[in-house]
N, C-alpha and C positions, 0 to 999 in steps of 0.2 A: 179815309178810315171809316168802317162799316160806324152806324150806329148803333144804339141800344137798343131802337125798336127793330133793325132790320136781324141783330142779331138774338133774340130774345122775344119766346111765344107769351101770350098772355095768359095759358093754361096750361098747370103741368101735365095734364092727362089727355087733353083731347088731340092732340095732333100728334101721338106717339108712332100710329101701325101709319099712317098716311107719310110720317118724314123716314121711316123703314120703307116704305115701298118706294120712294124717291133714291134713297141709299142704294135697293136692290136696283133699281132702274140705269143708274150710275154705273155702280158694280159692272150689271153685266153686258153693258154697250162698251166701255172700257175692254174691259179683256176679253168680252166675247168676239171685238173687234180685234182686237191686237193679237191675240194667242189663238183664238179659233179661227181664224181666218187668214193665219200666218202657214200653218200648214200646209193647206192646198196649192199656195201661190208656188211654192220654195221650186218645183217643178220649171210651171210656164217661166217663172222670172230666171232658171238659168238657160231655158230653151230660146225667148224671147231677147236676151242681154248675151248672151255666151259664153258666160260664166261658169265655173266649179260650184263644186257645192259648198265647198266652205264659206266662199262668198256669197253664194245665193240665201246661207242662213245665218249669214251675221248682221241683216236686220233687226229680228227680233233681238238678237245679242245686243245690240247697240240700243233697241229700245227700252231692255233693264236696266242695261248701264247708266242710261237717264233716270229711269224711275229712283234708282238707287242714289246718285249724285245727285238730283233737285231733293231729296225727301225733305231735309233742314231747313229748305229754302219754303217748301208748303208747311212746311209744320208752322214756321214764321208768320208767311201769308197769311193762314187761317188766324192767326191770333191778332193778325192786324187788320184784315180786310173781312173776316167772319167765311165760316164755307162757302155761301151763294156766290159770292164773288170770285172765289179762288175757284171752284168748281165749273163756273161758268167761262172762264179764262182759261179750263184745261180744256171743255166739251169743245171750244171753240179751235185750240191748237192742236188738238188729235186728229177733228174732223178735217181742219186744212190740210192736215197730214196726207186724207186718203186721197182729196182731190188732185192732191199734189203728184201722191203716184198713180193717178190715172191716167195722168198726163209727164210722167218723168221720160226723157228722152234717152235717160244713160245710169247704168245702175249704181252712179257718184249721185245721183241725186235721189233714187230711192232708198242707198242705206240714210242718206240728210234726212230724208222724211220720218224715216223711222226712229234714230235718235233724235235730231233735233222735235221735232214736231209732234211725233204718236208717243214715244214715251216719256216727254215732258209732259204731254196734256195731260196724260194716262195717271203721273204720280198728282196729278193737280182734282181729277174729280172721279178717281178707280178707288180700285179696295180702304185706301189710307183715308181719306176722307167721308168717304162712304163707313167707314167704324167710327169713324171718329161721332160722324152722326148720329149713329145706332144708340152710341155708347152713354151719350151726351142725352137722349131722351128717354132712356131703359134702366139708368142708375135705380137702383142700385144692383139689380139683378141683368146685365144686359147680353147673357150667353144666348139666350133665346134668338132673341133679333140680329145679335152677330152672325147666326149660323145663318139664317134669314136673309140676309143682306149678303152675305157673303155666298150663297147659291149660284153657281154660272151657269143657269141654263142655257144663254147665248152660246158659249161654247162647243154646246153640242148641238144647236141649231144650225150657226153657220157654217162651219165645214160641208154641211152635204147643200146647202143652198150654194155655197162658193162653186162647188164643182159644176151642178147645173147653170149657174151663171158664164163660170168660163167657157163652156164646152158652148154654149148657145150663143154667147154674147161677147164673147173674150174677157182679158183680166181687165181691163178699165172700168168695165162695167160693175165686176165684183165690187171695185175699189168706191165707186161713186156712189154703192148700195150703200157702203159702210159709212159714208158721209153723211148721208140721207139719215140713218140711225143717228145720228150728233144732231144733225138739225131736227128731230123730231125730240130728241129728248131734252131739247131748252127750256120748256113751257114746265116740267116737272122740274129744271132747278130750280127756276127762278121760284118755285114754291120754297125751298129750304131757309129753315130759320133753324140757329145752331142748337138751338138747346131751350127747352120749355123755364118759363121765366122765375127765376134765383137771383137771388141780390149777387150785384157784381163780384164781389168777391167768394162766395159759393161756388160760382162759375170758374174762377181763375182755380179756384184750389182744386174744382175737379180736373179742371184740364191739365193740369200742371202733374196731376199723381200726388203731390201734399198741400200739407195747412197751408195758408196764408203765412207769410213769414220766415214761411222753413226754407235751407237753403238747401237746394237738391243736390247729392254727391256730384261731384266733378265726372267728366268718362272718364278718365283717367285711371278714378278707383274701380270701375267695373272694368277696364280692358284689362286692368292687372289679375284679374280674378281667372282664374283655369277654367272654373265651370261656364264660365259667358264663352270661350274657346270651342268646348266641349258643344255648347250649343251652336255657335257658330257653323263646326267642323260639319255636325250629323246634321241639321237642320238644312244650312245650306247646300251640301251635298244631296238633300234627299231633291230638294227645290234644283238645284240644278240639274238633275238626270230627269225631274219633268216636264222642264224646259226642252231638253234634248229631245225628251220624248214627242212632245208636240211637233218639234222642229222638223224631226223625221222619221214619226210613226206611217207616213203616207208610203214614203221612197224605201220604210223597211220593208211594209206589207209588199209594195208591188212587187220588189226584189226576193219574196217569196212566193210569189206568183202570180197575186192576186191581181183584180185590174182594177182601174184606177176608183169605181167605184165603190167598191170592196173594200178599197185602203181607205178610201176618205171616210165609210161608215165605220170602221176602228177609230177613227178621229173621233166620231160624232158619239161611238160607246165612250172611248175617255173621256169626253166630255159629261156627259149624262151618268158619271159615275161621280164624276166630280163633284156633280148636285147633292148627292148622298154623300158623300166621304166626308165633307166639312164638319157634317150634323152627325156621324156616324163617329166620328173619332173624338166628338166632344163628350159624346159615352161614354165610350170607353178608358176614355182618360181618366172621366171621376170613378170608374170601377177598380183600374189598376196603375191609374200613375200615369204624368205626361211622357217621361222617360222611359218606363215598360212599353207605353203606346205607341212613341215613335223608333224602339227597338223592333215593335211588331212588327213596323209599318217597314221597316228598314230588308226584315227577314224574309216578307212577304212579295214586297217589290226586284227582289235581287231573284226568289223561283217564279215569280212571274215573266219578268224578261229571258229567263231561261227557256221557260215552256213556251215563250212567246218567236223563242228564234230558232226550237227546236222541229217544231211542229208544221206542217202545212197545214192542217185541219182549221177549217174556219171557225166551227163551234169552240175550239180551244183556244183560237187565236182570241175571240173575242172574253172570252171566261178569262184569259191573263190582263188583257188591254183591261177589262173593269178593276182589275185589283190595282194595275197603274195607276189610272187614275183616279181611283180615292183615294190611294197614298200620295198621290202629289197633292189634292187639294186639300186634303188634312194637316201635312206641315206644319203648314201658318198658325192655324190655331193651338199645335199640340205645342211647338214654342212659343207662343204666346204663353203655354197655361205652364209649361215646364220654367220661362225663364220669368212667373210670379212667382212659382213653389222656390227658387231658389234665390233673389234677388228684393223680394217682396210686389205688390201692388203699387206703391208707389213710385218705383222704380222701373216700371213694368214700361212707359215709352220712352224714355229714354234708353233703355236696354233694347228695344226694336228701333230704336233709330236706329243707334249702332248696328245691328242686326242687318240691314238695310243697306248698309255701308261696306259692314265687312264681307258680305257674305258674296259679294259682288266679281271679284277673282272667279269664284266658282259660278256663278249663274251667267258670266257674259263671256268667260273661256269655252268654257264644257261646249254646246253648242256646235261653234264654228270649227272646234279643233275635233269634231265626231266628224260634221264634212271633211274637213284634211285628212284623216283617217283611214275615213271611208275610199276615199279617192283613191289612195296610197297604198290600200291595199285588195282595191278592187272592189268587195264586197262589205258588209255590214257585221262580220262575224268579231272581229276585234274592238269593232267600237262596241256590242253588246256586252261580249266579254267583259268589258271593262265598267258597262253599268253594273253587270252583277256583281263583280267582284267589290266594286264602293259600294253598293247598297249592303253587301256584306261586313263589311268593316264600320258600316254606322251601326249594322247591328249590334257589333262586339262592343262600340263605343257606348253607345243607350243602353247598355244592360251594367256597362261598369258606372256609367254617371246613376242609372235607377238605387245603385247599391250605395254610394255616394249620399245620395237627396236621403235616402231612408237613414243612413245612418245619422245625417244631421237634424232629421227631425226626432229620432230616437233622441240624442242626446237635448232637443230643446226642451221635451216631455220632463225627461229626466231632472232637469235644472227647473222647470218651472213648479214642478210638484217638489 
């Protein structure tokens, strides 16, 4: 079990931006590895293996389905072993992960690496941990640092270095690249200390979401609630079509003509829109509401994909691919902040556990079953279809929940004056 001093700094203010930039570092070796680098493979790995495509992208599927199933299991760890520890213990199983498939002989053993290995590490030292960081030295203000820490520039770096890699060096070498990032960014966890120094019990009530004492609602009473459904439904639907989208933003673009170069820089725009979307939807949330915002986000992604499968024009293809990807990487935070407005702050992780849990049908289905699809019927025209149409239906959903949330804080006003 961690100690006191390894889990507790000696000054609340001096090591704040330094264990943020340890966060963002984390952050985005995790997903810049696992999501930005997942794209380019989906190709060679079914050209290489002689697989479908379904198969060739139910990796990454497999690798959420991990993130999602260990989250209870890190949420744990970190309270019993402190982050350095639990974080250091996923850098280490993700990275085994790549070297794993640099060398996997059979594509039984690259989807093992992906769930067993890339997305167990991934939930052990990626975004979940890395906020939890942020969150823990920014109290009581810590949107700033979230949006911070939560930037994935990795994302749009490696897709266009993947593709120069394979073409030069084949896919082992991408894979051994991405191992190489885990092994350099050891020396920055082993800096992480959880939280700037508060008597023990300060500590547990923050991390907990209430006072010392209080017993927190059972899930039980939050699964029975519609509105946690509602967020569920929109939230993870929006999270799963940019899933999708990563999976086979590459094999749409070439299938519209592009070459392979061309598709993987649409990767590398979704990525680098991503960077802004987090910090950009944390705006506009506090302007018009998390549920107005991820209505936007819903309305805005469904005529993107539109214009994205209508068009051959590259300048248009890429002006949709940026609207993609800030609405996918905005999500996170916009039900984060929707299911505080509705649930309270203290309730706020365990409502993202759940979150995490449920939302899992739709982020490790969607995916694989756009390759079966695809397959089935030839071209990419019906799996698009079908993005627009769900990104359209969350938008109906977040404009009736917006109306919903208003009215319940109408009426709190009301009763408390």
């Amino acid at each position: 079990m961690a100690t006191v001093s390894d889990r507790l700094a000696p000054a609340p203010q001096a090591g704040r931006w330094p264990m943020a930039l340890r966060g963002f570092l984390c952050q985005n070796v995790s997903i810049g590895c696992a999501f930005g680098g997942f794209g380019v493979t989906v190709l060679p790995i079914k050209e290489k293996f002689g697989v479908d495509s379904g198969t060739a992208t139910l990796g990454l599927a497999l690798a959420v389905l991990a993130m999602g199933l260990v989250a209870p299991l890190v949420a744990r760890m970190i309270g019993r072993l402190g982050l350095r520890r639990t974080m250091l213990c996923g850098a280490a199983l993700s990275g085994l992960g790549y070297v794993v498939l640099a060398f996997a002989p059979n594509i039984y053993v690259v989807l093992a690496a992906y769930g067993l290995l890339i997305g167990t590490g991934v939930a052990m030292f990626g975004p979940f941990p890395s906020s939890v960081l942020a969150s823990n030295w920014f109290q009581p203000h810590p949107g700033a640092a979230l949006g911070f820490v939560n930037m994935p520039v990795l994302v749009a770096v490696v897709p266009m270095v993947g593709v120069a890699l394979i073409a030069s060096h084949g896919l082992p070498a991408l894979y051994l690249c991405l191992a190489a990032f885990h092994l350099l960014l050891v020396p920055a966890v082993l800096g992480v200390v959880d939280a700037p120094a508060v008597t023990a019990e300060q500590h547990a009530a923050h991390t907990h979401g209430h006072e010392a004492g209080e017993v927190a609602p059972g899930a039980w009473t939050i699964l029975k609630q519609p509105m946690f459904w509602a967020i569920i439904a929109g939230g993870g639907g929006i999270s799963a079509a940019g899933i999708t989208g990563v999976s086979h933003l590459v094999a749409i673009g070439m299938e519209q003509g592009l070459t392979g170069g061309q598709a993987a820089l649409l990767l590398s725009v979704m990525g680098g829109a991503s960077i802004l979307g987090s910090l950009a939807v944390g705006v506009i949330c506090n302007r018009i509401g998390a549920a107005n915002t991820l209505a936007l986000m819903g309305g805005a992604l469904a005529v993107s994909w539109a214009a994205l499968f209508a068009t051959t024009s590259y300048p248009l293809m890429i002006a949709a691919t940026l609207v993609i990807g800030a609405g996918g990487a905005g999500v996170f935070p916009a039900s984060n902040m929707l299911a505080a407005e509705v649930f309270g702050p203290s309730l706020l992780a365990r409502v993202m556990g759940l979150f995490g849990v449920c939302t899992l049908p739709l982020t490790f289905l969607l995916p694989p079953l756009a390759g079966v699809l695809r397959d089935a019927s030839v071209n990419y025209g019906p799996v698009v279809s079908t993005l627009i149409a769900g990104c359209a239906a969350v938008t109906i959903l977040f404009l009736v929940t917006a109306r919903v949330v208003a009215r319940r804080e109408r009426a709190a006003i009301a009763a408390f004056t």
